[in-house]
N, C-alpha and C positions, 0 to 999 in steps of 0.2 A: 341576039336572042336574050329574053328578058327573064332571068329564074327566080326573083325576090322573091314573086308574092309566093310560088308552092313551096321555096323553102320555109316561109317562115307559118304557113298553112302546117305543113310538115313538123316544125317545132312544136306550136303550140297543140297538136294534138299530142306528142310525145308526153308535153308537160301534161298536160289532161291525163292519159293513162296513168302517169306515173303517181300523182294526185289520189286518183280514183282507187290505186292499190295498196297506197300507204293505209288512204283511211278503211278502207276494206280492210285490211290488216290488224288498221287498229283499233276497230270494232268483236272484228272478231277476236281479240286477244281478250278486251273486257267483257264479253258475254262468255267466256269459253273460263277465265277464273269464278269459282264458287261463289267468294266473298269480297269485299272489298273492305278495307277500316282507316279512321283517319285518328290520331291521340285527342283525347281530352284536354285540355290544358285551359290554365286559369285567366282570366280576362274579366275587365274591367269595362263597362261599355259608360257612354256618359250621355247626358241631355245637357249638350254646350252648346254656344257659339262663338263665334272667333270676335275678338275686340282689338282691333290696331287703333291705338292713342299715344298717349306722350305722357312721362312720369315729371310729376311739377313737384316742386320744393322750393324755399326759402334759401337762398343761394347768397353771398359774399366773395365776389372776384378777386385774388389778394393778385396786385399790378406785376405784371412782369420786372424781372431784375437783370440788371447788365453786370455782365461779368457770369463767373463760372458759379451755378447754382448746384446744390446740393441738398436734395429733400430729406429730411429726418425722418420724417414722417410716414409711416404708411397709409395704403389704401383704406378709409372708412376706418382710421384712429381717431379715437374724442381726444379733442384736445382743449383744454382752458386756456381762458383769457389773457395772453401776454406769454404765453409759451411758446419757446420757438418751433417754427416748421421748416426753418432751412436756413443754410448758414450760405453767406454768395461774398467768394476768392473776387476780389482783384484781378489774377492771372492765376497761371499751374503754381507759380512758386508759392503761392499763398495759400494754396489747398495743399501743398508738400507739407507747409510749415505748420498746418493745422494738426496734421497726420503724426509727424515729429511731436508737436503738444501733445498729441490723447497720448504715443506712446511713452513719453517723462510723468504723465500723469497717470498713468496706468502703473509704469514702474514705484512712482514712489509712493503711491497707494500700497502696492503688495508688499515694499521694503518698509514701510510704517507697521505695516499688519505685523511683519511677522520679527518686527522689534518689540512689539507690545508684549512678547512672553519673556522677555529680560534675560539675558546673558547669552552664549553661544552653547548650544547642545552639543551632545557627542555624535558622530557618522551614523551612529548606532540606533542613536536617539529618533534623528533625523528621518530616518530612512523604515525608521516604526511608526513616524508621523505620517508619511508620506502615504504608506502601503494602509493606514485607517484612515486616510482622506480619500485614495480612491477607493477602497471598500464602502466606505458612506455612500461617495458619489454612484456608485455601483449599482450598490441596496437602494436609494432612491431613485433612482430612472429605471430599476427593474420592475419600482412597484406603482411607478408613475407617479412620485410625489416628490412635485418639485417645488413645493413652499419655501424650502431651505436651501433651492439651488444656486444662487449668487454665493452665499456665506459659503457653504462647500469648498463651490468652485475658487474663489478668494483663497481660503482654507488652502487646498491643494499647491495651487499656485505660489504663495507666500512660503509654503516651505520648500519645495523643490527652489525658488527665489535664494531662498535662505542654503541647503543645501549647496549648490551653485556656488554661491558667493564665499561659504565661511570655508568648502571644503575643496573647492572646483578653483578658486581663485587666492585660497589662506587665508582668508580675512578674517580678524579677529572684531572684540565689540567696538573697540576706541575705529579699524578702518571701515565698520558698517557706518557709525553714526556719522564719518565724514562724506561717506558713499553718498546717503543718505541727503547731507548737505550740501554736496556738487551737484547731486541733479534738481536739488531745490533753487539753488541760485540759474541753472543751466536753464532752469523751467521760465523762471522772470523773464532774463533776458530773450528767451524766444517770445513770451507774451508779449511782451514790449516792442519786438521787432512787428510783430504780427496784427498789430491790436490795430492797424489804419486800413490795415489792406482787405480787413475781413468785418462782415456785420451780419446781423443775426435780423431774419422776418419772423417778427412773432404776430399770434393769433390778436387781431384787434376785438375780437368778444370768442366766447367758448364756439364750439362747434364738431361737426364732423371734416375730416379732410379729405381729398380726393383732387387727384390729380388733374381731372379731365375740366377744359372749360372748352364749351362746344358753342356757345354764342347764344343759349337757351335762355342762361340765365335769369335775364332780363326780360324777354322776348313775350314771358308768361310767368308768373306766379301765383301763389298760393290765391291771392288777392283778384286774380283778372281772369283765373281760370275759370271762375262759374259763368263767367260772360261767353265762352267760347261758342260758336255755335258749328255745325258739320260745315259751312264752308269755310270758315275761318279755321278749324281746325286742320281742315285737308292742305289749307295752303302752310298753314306751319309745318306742317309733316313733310311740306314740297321744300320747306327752306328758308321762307317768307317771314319777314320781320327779326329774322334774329341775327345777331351780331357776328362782326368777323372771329369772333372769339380771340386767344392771347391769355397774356395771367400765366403765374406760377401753379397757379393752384385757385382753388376756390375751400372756403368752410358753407357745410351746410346747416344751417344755424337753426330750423324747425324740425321739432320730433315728430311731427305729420308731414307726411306725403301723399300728393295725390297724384290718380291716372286716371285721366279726359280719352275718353274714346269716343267714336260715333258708332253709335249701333242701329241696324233694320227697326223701326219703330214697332215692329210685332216683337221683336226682343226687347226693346225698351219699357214695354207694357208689360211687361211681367215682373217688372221692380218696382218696390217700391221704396223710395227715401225712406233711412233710416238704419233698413234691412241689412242682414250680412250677406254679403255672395262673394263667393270661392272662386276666385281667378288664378289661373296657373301660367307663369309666362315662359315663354320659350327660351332659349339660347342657355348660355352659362347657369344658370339661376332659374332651374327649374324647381322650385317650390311653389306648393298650392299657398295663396294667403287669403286668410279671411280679411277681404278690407267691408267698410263701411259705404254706405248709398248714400253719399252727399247730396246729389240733385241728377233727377231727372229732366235735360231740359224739354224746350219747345221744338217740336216736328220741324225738319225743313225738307220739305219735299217726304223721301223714304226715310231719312235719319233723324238719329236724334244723340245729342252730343248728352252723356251719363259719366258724373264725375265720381269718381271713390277714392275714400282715404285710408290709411293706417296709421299707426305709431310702431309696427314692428319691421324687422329687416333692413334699418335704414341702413346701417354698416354693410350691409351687405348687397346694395341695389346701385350705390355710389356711381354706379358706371352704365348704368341703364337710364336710357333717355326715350328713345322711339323703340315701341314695343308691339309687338301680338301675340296677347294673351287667349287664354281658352277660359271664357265664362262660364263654367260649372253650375247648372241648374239641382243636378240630380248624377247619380253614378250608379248602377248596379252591378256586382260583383258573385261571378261564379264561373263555374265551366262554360267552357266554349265547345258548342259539337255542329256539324254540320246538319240542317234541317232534315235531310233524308233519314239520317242515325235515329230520328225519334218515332219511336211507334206506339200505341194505343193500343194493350192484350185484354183480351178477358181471361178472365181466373176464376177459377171454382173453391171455394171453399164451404166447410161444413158450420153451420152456425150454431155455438156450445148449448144454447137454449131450447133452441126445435127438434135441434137435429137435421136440419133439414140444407140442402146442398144450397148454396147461394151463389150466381154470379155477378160479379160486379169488374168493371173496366180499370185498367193502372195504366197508367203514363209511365213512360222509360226507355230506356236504350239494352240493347245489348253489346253485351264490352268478350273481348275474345279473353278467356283465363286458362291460360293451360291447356290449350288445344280444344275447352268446350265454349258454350254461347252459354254463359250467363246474365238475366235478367235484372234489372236495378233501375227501380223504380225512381224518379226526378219530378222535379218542378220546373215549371219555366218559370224565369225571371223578367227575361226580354226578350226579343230577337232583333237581327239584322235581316239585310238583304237574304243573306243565303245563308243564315245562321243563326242557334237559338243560344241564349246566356240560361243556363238550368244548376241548380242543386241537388242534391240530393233528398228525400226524405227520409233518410233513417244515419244515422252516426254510429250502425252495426259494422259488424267487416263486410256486408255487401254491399258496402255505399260505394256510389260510384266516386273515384280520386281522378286528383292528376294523374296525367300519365296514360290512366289505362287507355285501352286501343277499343275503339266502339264501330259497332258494324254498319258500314252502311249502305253496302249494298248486297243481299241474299234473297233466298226464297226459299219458305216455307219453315222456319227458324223457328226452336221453339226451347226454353230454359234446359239448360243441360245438356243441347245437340252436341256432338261430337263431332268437329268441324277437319275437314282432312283440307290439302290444295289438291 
């Protein structure tokens, strides 16, 4: 005998009931509360669209180096022309020996510094020097001014050096100035040892540095990006035509950059060259920037490939290459309340001239204070789907804020009710 079908008859009316009494349940719980409110809070609404392009620059691939590389440089530092960006060992022993260099040159930096005040001080002396180099150093990184903070720092170090040496070790002036000259000589013979194994990449013209070479470079520039068109575009965005990439590094050598997108030709009609528009890009580096409308191209098909440049942010974009940005037409800015929350009263007042009772209509919400429903009258700015962007009209203490709690669902509500659950 076969029982599937009337068990599962049997289930699914179970489900049914049980369905039919949650939401019965949960009907009646929201007709059977008085009021309902949701907060006010502040919002931003925008007339954007979204723009996925590619950020172009003027770009210098500096070639890969064999051996153990070492970047100086940071991300999106200007560097001038002939200055190094990285020093590339040989092997480890070569980057050991470098290491050993900065610290002889470090030492006899600070033991030059703190000969320049001539003779050997007392413990006394010393230790008074000490305790007003770091009170200096103190007093300026408490007040945030760090103009003088090398010299300090030197400062501190060369007498605690000195300390150290004249009272830590006995050394008198005649065993400084010899101290002094052993790590001078010790310094040669390590450059000398050092000087084959090791060579410096410097900037062959000024520029911006940044680490990343993704195979763009070349791929498109300042120069071929007006050409772009939306299929050409799309297929670079796929991967198409650009290099396997490599390089240490790259300099970005133009203070303009630009971002090729392809836009719906109804959004592309709304620009014109020349114009500013406010694009906001996503990821890491969400800043609004005002770039410029280089060119609006030609239709293909639905798109249309709209190039924009700046001169600001370059330091700081180094590493932005494929983008979607939010094209900022327009923004309005105010409270956010649920469309239900707004209602239309009439109001009576006396008018000081006649004398006579005048009714006229106000726009507002009611916001819960203290246990009553008071009235505050608004403007609308915007709306959404299911929500309106409103301000206030008055800058009294009955304006509506952040925060407050506004009603939105009651009945028969009127300024000053005394609201119970």
């Amino acid at each position: 005998m076969k029982q599937g079908k009337p068990v599962i008859t049997v289930a699914i009316a179970a489900i049914a009931v049980a369905l039919v009494i949650y939401f019965g349940f949960y009907v009646a719980k929201v007709f059977s509360e008085p009021y309902t409110t949701a907060l006010a809070y502040t919002y931003t609404s925008n007339d954007s669209a979204e723009a996925v392009g590619i950020l172009v620059r003027q770009e210098t691939v500096l070639p890969a180096q064999t051996g153990i590389v070492d970047v100086t440089r940071s991300e999106g530092e200007k560097v001038g022309v002939g200055q190094s960006v990285a020093q590339v060992y040989r092997d480890s022993q070569a980057q050991n020996n470098q290491a050993d260099l900065e610290a002889l040159a470090d030492q006899i930096q600070l033991l030059e510094y703190s000969s320049d005040g001539g003779g050997v001080d007392s413990a006394a002396k010393l230790d008074e020097n000490i305790l007003q180099a770091v009170t200096a150093l103190h007093a300026a990184s408490g007040v945030g001014d760090y103009n003088q903070l090398e010299d300090q720092a030197r400062t501190l170090k060369s007498t605690v050096l000195k300390r150290g040496y004249v009272y830590g070790n006995g050394l008198g002036a005649e065993e400084l100035s010899q101290k002094l000259n052993d790590l001078k000589s010790q310094y040669a013979a390590l450059k000398q040892q050092t000087s084959s194994s090791t060579s410096s990449v410097r900037a062959p013209q000024s520029g911006v540095f940044s680490t990343l070479v993704d195979g763009y470079e070349t791929a498109v520039t300042p120069q071929t990006v007006f050409q772009l068109t939306p299929s050409s575009l799309s297929a670079l965005l796929a991967g198409q035509g650009k290099e396997a990439g490599g390089g240490m590094g790259k300099l970005i050598t133009s203070t303009r950059w630009y971002f090729a997108a392809a836009l719906p030709v109804s959004v592309a009609e709304r620009l014109k060259e020349g114009i500013t528009a406010t694009l906001r890009f996503s990821g890491d580096f969400d800043q609004d920037i005002d770039m410029r409308v280089d060119q609006v191209g030609q239709a293909e098909g639905d798109k249309s490939v709209v190039v924009f440049s700046t001169d600001r942010y370059l330091s700081q974009t180094t590493l932005l290459r494929q983008q979607t940005a939010e094209l900022i037409f327009n923004s309005w800015s105010g409270l956010r309340i649920p469309k239900q929350a707004l209602r239309m009263e009439k109001s009576t007042y006396t008018d000081k001239e006649t004398g006579q009772e005048v009714q006229n209509n106000r726009l507002g919400v009611y916001a819960l204070l203290g246990g009553r429903a008071e009235f505050k009258t608004v403007e609308v700015v915007t709306e959404g789907d299911d929500y309106y962007v409103v301000r206030s009209t008055t800058d009294e203490s009955d304006a509506l804020r952040a925060g407050d709690e506004v009603i939105v669902r009651a009945t028969e509500l009127y300024d000053g009710q005394l609201l119970e659950y």
